[in-house]
C-alpha positions in Angstrom: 117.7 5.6 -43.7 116.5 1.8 -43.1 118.3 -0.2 -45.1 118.3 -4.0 -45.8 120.1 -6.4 -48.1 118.8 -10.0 -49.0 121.1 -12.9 -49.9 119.0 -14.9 -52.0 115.9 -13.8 -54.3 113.5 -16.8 -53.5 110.5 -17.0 -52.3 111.7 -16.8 -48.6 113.5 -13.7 -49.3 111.0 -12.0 -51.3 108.0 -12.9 -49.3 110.4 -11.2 -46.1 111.4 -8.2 -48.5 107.5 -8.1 -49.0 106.3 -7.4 -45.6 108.9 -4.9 -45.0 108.0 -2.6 -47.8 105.8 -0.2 -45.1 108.8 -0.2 -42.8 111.8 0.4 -44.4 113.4 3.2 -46.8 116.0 0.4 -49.1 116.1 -3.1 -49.6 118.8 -4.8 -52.0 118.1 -7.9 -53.1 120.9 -10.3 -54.5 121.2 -13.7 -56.1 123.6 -15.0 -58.5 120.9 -16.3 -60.9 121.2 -14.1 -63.8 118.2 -11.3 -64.3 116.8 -13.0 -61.1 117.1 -10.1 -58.5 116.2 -7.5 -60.7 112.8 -9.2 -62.0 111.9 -9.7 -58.7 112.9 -6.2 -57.2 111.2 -4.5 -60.1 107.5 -6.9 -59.6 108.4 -5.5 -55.9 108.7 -2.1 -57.5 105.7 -2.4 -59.3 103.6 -3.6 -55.5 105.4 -0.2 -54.0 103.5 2.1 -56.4 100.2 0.1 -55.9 100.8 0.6 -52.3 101.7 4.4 -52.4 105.2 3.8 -50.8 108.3 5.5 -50.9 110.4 2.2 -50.8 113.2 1.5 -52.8 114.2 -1.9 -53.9 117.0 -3.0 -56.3 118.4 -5.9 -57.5 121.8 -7.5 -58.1 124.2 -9.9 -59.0 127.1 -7.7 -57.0 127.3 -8.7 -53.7 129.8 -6.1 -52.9 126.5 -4.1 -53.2 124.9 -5.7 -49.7 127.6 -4.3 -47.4 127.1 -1.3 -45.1 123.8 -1.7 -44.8 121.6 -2.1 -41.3 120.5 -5.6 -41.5 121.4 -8.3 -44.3 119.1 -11.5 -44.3 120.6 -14.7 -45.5 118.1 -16.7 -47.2 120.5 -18.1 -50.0 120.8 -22.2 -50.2 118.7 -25.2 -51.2 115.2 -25.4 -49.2 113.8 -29.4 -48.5 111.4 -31.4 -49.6 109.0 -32.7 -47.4 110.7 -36.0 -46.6 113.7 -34.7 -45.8 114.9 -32.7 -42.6 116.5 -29.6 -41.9 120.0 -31.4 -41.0 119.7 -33.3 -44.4 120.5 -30.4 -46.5 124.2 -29.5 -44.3 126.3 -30.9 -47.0 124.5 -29.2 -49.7 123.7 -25.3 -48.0 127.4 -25.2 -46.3 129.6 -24.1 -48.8 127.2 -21.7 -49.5 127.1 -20.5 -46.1 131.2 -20.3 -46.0 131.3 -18.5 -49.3 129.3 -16.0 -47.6 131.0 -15.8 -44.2 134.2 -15.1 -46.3 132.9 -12.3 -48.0 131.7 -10.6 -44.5 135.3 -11.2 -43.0 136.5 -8.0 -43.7 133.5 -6.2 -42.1 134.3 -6.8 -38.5 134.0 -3.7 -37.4 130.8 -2.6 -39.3 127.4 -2.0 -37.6 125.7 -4.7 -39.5 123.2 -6.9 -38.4 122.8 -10.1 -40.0 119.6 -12.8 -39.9 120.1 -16.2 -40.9 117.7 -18.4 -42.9 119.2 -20.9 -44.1 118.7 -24.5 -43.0 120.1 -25.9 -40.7 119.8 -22.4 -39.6 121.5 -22.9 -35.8 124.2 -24.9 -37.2 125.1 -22.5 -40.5 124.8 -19.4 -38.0 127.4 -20.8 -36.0 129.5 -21.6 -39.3 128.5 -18.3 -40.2 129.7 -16.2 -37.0 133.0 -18.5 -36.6 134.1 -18.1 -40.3 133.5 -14.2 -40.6 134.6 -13.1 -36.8 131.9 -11.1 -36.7 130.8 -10.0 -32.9 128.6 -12.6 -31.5 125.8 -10.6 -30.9 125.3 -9.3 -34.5 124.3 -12.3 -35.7 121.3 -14.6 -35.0 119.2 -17.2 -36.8 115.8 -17.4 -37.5 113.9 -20.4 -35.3 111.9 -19.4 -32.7 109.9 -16.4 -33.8 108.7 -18.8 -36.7 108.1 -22.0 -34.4 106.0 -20.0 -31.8 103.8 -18.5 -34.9 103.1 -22.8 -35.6 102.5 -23.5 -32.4 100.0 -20.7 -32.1 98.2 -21.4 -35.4 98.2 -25.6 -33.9 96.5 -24.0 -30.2 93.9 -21.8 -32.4 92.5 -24.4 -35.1 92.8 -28.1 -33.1 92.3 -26.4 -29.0 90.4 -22.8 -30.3 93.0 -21.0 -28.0 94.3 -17.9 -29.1 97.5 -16.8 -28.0 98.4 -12.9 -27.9 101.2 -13.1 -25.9 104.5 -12.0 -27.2 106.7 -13.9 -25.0 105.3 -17.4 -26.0 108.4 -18.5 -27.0 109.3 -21.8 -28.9 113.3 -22.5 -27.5 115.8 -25.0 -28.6 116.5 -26.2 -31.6 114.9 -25.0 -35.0 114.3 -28.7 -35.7 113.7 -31.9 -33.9 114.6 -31.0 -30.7 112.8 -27.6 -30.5 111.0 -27.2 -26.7 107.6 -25.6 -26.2 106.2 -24.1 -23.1 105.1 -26.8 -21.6 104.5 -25.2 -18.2 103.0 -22.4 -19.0 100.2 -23.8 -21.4 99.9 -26.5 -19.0 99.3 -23.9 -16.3 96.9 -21.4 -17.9 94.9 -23.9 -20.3 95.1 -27.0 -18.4 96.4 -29.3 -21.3 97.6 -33.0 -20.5 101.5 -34.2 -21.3 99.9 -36.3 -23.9 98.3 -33.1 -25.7 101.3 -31.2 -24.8 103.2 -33.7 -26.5 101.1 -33.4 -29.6 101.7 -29.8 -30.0 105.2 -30.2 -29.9 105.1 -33.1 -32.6 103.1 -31.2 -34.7 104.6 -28.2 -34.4 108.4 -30.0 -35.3 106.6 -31.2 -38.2 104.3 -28.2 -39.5 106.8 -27.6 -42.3 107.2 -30.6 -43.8 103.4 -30.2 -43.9 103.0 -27.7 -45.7 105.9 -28.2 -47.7 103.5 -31.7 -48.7 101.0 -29.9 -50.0 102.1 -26.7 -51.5 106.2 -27.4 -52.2 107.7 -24.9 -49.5 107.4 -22.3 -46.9 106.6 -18.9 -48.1 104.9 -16.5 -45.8 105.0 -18.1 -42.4 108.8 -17.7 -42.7 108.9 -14.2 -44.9 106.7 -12.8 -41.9 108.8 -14.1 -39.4 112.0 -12.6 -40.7 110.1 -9.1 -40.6 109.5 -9.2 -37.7 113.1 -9.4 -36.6 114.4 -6.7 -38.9 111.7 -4.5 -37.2 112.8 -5.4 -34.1 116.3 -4.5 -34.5 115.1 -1.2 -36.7 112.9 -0.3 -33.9 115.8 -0.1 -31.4 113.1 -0.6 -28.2 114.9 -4.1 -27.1 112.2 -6.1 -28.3 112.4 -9.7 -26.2 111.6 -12.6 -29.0 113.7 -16.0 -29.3 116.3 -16.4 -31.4 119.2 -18.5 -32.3 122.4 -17.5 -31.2 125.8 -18.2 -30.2 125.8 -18.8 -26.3 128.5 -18.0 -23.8 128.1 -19.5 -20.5 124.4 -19.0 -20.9 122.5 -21.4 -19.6 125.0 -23.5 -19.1 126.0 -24.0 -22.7 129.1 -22.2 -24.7 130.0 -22.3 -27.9 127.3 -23.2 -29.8 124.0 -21.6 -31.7 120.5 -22.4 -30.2 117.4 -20.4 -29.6 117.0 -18.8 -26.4 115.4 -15.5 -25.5 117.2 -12.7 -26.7 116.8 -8.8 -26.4 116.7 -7.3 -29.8 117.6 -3.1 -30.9 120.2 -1.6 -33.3 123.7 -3.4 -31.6 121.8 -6.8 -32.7 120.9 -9.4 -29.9 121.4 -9.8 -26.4 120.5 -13.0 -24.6 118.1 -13.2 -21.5 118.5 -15.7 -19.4 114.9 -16.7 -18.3 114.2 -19.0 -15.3 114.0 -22.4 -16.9 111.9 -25.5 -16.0 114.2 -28.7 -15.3 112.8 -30.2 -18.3 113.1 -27.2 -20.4 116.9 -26.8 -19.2 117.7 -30.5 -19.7 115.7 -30.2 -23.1 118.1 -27.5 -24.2 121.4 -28.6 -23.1 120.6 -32.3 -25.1 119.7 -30.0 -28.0 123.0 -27.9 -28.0 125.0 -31.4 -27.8 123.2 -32.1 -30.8 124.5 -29.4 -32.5 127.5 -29.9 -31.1 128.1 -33.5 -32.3 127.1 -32.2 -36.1 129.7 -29.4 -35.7 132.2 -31.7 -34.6 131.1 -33.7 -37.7 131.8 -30.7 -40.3 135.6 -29.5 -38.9 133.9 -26.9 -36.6 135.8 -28.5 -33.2 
């Protein structure tokens, strides 16, 4: 049995609870919204028949209901605006985050896997991990996996490039200091700093795009979230970036950031990958980022 809670019934969560339908045996969705979950798990319901799949999906208010299970995604919390950034909704998204970490304390020793989503998703999964004492490596935010998928869609409409490769990974932070492979798009398609630049601008700022014209991020993010479960479902040690709590790791401890990581049942390993001296200068100024805003919110 595959089985996967979601913390939150929004769009985010539904759109990820979506694309796993084919791939997984339960999903439980939760929200404290009233009548929320189980509207949506039932419309969910109604898209398994239409598919012919064997899926089950419930929803709750219970939360006690989402323990035990293989993977739990974390997608509950206010999402932004398009003027805003991801840091601007911290005060707002973590008590919500705490709440949660508190009710996971007493699973320390489960097998659970857990995906964060909520923004700012390396800061809250640090929150998360430090406030529930759940082993480092079972826990991991979403960044990366997403970021890459915007860089590829920039490279394929503005340069026509399409890019196949599974290990063009987007590092750093899921926000303003995120780092793209520079060197090795500057290597095999030839692209100046000044358009390598642009990618990374516009990929930083490919949310709040289409958060301008359509209100939020759906699909993108729902797809991307999949894609992890899967990973860690598949149990084949699956290489993809995500953020997670380093330990001596490229030179940086105690602090969430995306970095390559090896993905299977136990939940994520990090890889440490030969890094360019701009990438590895890029990262470290990212984690002191972080670190500075965790220092801010009691986490030093």
């Amino acid at each position: 049995m595959k089985r996967v809670g979601i913390l939150g019934s929004g769009k985010v969560g539904c759109s990820a609870a979506l694309f796993l339908l084919p791939d997984v045996d339960e999903i439980v969705l939760y929200d404290i919204v009233p009548d929320l979950p189980v509207g949506e798990a039932l419309d969910l319901q109604n898209a398994i028949e239409a598919l012919d799949l064997s899926t089950e999906v419930r929803g709750t208010n219970d939360i006690s209901l989402l323990h035990g299970l293989d993977v739990v995604i974390v997608t509950a919390g206010f999402g932004r605006t398009a003027d805003m950034n991801r840091m601007d909704l911290l005060n707002k998204n973590l008590p919500i985050i705490e709440g949660i970490a508190k009710e996971y304390s007493g699973d320390k020793n489960s097998e659970t896997v857990f995906i964060m989503v909520t923004n700012p998703v390396d800061v809250l999964t640090y929150v998360f991990w430090k406030k529930s004492g759940i082993e480092r490596n079972r826990v991991a935010g979403l960044g990366g996996v997403l970021d890459a998928s915007r860089l590829k869609t920039i490279l394929r409409m503005e340069k026509k490039i399409k890019i196949r490769n599974d290990s063009f990974f987007v590092l750093g932070e899921h926000g303003d200091n995120m780092i793209i492979p520079r060197e090795r798009i500057r290597k095999k398609y030839g692209l100046s700093d000044t358009e390598l630049e642009n990618l990374r601008e516009q990929t930083v700022k490919a949310a709040a795009r289409i958060i301008g014209m359509k209100g939020a991020t759906v699909y993108g993010p729902g797809a991307a979230v999949a894609r992890m479960v899967r990973a860690v479902m598949s149990d084949k040690g699956e290489m993809m970036p995500a953020s997670v709590v380093l330990d001596g790791e490229y030179g940086i401890r105690d602090v969430c950031i995306g970095v390559p990581v090896r993905v299977n049942r136990k939940g994520f390993k990090v890889v440490e990958e030969e890094l360019s001296n701009e990438e590895a200068s890029m990262l470290k100024k990212a984690a002191e980022r972080i670190l500075i805003v965790l220092e801010q919110i009691g986490y030093r």
